[in-house]
N, C-alpha and C positions, 0 to 999 in steps of 0.2 A: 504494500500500500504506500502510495507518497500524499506526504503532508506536505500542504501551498501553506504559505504566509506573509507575511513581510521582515521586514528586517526590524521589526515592530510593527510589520506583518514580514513572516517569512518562512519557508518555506523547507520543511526537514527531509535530509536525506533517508537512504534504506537501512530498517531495522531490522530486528528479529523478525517480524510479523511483516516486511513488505517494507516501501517507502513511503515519504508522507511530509503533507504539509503542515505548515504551524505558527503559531509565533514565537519567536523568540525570546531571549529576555533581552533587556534593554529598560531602557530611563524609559521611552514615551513607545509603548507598544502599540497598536495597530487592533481595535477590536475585532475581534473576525464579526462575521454574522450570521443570523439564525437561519438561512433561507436557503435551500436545497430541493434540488429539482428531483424526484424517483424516479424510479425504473419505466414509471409508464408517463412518465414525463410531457409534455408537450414537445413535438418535432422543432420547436423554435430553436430547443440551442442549438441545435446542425446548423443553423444557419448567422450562428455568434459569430464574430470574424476570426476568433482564434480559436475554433473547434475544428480536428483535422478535417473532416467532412466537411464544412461549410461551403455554400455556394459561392466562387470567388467572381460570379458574374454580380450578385446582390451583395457581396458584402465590399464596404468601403476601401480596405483594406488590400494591399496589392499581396498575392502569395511569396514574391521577392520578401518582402516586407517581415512574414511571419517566417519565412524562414531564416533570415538573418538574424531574426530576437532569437527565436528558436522557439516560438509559440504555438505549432502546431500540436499538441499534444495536450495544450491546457484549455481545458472550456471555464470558465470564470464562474457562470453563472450555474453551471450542476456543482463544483466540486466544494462548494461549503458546504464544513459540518454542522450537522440539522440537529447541535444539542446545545440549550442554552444555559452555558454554566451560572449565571446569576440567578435566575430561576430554581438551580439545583439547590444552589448556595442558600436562599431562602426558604426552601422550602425543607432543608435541611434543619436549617436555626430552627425552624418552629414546632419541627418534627420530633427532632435532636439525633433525628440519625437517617437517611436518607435511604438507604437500604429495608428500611422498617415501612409501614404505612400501607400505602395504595401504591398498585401497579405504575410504572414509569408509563405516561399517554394517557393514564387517566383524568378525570378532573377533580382538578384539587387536586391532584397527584405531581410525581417531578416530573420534569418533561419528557419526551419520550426520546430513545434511543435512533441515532440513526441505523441507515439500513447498510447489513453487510458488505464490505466490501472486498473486492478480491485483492489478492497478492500484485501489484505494480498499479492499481487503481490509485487517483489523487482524491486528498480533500484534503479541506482547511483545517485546519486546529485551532479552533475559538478559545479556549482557553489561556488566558493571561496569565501568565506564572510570572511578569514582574511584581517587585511589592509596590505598596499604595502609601507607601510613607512620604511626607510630604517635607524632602528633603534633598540636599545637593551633592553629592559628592560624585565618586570613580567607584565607591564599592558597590558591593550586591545589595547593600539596602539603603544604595540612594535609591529616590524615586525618581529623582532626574539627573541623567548623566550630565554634570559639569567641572570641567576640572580647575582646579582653586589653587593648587600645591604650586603651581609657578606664575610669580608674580609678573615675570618679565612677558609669559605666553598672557597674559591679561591685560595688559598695557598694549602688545603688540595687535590681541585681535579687535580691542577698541581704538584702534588708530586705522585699523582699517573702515572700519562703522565712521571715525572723523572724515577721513578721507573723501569717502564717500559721497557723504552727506555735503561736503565742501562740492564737489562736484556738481551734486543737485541743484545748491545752491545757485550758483555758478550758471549753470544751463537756464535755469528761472528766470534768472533776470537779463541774460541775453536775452532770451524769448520777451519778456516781461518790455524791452527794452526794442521789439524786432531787429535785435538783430540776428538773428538767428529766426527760421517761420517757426511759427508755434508748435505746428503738428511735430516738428523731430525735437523743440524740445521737450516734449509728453514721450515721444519715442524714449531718447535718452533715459529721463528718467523711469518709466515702464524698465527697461532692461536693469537698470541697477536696482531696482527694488527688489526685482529679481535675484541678482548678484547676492544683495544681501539677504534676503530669504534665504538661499539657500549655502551663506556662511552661518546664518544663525543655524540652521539645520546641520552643518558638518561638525561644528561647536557642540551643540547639545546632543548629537544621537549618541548612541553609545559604538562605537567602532568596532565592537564583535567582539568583547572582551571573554574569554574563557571564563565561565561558572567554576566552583571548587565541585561542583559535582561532575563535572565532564567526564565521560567515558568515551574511547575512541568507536568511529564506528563501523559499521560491518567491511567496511572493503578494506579496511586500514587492517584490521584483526586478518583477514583471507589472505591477503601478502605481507604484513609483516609480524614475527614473531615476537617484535619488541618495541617499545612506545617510550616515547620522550617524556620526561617531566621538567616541571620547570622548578629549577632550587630556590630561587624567589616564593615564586608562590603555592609549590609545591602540589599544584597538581597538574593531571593530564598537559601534555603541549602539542596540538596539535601541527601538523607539517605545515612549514611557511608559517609558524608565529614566532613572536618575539615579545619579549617582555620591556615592559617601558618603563622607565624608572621615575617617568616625571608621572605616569596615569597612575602607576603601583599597580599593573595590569599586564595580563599578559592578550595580545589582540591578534587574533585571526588574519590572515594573511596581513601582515601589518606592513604597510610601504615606507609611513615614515612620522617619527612626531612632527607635527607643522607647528608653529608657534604661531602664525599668522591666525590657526584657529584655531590655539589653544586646546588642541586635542591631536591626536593621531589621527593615521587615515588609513584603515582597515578595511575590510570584507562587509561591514554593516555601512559606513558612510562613506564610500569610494566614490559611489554616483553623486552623494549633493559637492563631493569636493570635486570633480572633473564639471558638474553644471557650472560652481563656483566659476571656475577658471579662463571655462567658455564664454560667461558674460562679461567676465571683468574682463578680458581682451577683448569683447566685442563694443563695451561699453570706451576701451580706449582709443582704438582705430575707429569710432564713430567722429568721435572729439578730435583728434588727429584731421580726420577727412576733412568736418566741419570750418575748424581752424584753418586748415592749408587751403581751402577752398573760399574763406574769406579773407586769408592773406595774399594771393594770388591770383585771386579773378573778380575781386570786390572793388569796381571802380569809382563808384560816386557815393553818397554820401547816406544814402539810406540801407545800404548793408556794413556802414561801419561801426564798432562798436563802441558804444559809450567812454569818453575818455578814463573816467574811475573802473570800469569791468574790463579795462586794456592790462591793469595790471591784473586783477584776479583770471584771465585768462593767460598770462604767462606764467602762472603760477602753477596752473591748471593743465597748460602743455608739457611743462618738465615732468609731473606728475603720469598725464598719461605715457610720457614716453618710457617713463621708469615700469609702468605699470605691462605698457605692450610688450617691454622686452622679457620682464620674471615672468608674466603669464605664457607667453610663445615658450619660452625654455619650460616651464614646468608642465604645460601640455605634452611638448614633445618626449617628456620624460615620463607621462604617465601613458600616453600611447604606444611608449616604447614596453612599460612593462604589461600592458593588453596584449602588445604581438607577441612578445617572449612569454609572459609569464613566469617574470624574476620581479621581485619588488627593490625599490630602491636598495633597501638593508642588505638583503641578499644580492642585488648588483656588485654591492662595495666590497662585500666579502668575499666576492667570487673573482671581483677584479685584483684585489690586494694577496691572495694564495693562485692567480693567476689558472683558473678552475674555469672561465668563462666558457671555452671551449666543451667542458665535458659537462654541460646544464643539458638536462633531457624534460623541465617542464615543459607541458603546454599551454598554448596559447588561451589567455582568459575569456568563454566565451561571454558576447555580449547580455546572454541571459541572467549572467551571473553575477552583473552591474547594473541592469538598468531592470529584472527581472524581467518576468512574463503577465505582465497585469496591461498591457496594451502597450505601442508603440508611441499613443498621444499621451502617455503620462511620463515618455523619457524626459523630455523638457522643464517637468514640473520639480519643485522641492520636496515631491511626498516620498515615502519610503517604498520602494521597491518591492514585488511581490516573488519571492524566491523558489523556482518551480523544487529545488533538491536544497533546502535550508542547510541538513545536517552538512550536507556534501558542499554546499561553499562554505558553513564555517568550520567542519574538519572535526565535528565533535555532534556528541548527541549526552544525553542525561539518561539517568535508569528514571526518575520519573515522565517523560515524555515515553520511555519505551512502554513502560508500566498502564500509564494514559491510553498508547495506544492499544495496546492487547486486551486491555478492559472492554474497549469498543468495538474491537475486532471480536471477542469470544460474546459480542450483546448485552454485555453485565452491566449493571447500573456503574458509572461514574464514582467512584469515591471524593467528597470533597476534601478529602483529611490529607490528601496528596501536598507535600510544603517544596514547592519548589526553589524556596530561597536556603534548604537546609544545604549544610559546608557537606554534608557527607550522604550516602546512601544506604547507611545502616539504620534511618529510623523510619525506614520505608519497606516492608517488604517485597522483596523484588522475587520474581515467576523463574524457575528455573532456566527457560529459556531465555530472557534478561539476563543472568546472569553469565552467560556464556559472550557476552560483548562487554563483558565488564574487564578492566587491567587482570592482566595475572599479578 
């Protein structure tokens, strides 16, 4: 069975019982929802644009399209799971044990089970296993992932928000002023709000930080006999992580800490940091264009600009030129490790033991960054819907396995499930579970 989700919704690799989708943990997780299409379903979803059967004469979507994301395989709208854990959770409090009472689908009863599904079949995992503490930090029970521990990464990703916002300013009153037509200064600023969306988004998500419950998962156990730990934090480390000494974390495919966003850039916020990147080059080479375009073909007096916004524009041109150049080098740095599939860390270290030659990763597929939740949400700063969650962040938990085989063998859901526990001994785990666990 495979579990969809994100990256706060995201999407877990194969377990004991199949593959599967899920959410994550993370600061700001991604609700799944309660709505799932059965077996005798209406024929509409054949005709979703990311259902492999879909008619590509009626659907919008060009087939190039789904097969570059790699979303033939995911129907959106069948594969939530059809159980509302709030509902459980409630009717649990009032029961005191949810196991006990009226049949699950009854009324008045917990909600009902979904329907079996087979071994490589997808669904969502609604269930939130982040905690709900109303709190900041890097650990497992902040509620929002934000990192504090360095001052100087604080200073530098509020200078970017200055920056910014200088810029805005800046384009306003050109506009404000015609010199510039209005419509591109609403353009301009549209894209940087953008920008900063989704810095505030690479800032606060969590970047794939390995839980202390991590367990490797099944393909890692089928070809290797032996599994990494990290002496930091002393549990599971999955391939391509690295531990960070400013998060006190260790993050799933980690490329690199950025101080600019005051966080790393991992497996969970790769996409809002390359959106990042995109805009703020795009938002630079607009102002550039602008600029060169009013200093070199502005003849008379109604496209000049205000003697006082002559100097806030050369202020504003060093700036973007400083800004078109780190953006173009850090793109081409982060597309470089899309095609390889080496991350920064691991570039440096393969460059310096001179090792670059004998790298046999592959190439990062684009599903794996921008998910498979449609092509018109790559754009956007929302979180990413992960078709194999486990399998991009390299780890799975004995409660998510536990979760799933409950569901898989029809049993009622236990609410007692703690997914914030350091350990998996105060969970009993199914023998089969337990055969994906570290030796």
């Amino acid at each position: 069975m495979r579990r969809v989700g994100s990256n706060q919704s995201q999407t877990a690799g194969t377990s004991s019982t199949g593959t599967s989708f899920g959410n994550g943990s993370g600061a700001m997780p991604l609700d799944g929802t309660n709505a799932i299409m059965d077996d005798s379903a209406s024929s509409d979803r054949n005709n979703h644009p990311l259902h492999p059967e879909a008619d590509s004469s009626a659907s919008p979507v060009p087939s190039c399209i789904r097969r570059v994301c790699g979303c033939e395989t995911f129907d959106y709208q069948r594969e939530f799971l059809n159980y509302d854990y709030e509902a459980a959770a409630k009717y649990s409090k009032e029961t005191g044990d949810i196991s006990s009472g009226k049949k699950p689908g009854d009324a008045g009863g917990p909600p009902a089970l979904p329907r079996i599904r087979a071994r490589g079949e997808y669904y969502v995992d609604s269930f939130n296993d982040a905690t709900w503490s109303c709190s900041f930090g890097t650990s497992e029970e902040g509620g929002i992932w934000m990192n504090s521990n360095d001052q100087a990464g604080s200073i530098m990703a509020a200078l970017v928000w200055l920056l910014m916002l200088y810029s805005i300013g800046t384009m306003t009153l050109l506009a404000a002023t015609a010199g510039i037509p209005p419509i591109l200064g609403m353009l301009y600023c549209s894209i940087c709000v953008m920008a900063l969306a989704c810095h505030a988004k690479t800032s606060l998500t969590d970047p794939g930080s390995v839980p202390q419950a991590a367990v490797p998962i099944e393909a890692q156990r089928q070809f290797s006999t032996s599994h990494s730990m990290c002496g930091q934090c002393q549990t599971f480390k999955p391939p391509m992580s690295h531990h960070c000494r400013i998060c006190n974390r260790c993050v799933s495919k980690m490329d690199h800490h950025c101080p600019w966003m005051n966080n790393c850039v991992g497996a969970g916020n790769l996409k809002h940091f390359l959106l990042f990147l995109l805009y703020t080059w795009t938002t630079a080479a607009f102002a550039l264009s602008l600029f060169g375009w009013n200093y070199f073909m502005c003849a008379d007096e109604e496209c000049t600009f205000h003697p006082v916004l002559v100097h806030l524009v050369r202020v504003m041109t060093i700036l973007a030129v400083g800004a078109f150049l780190f953006t173009s080098s850090m793109l081409m740095n982060v597309c470089y490790g899309l095609m390889t599939g080496i991350g920064t860390i691991d570039r440096l270290k393969k460059k310096a033991t001179n090792t670059m030659s004998q790298s046999d990763e592959e190439p990062i597929p684009l599903k794996d960054v921008f998910g498979v939740a449609g092509y018109h949400t790559w754009l956007l700063p929302v979180d990413p819907v992960f078709e194999n969650y486990d399998g991009v962040m390299g780890y799975t938990t004995p409660q998510r396995l536990l979760r799933e085989q409950q569901l898989m063998e029809h049993k009622v859901v236990s609410m007692k499930i703690n997914p914030t526990t350091s350990a998996a001994s105060t969970v009993e785990i199914p023998a089969c579970v337990n055969d994906f666990l570290p030796v």
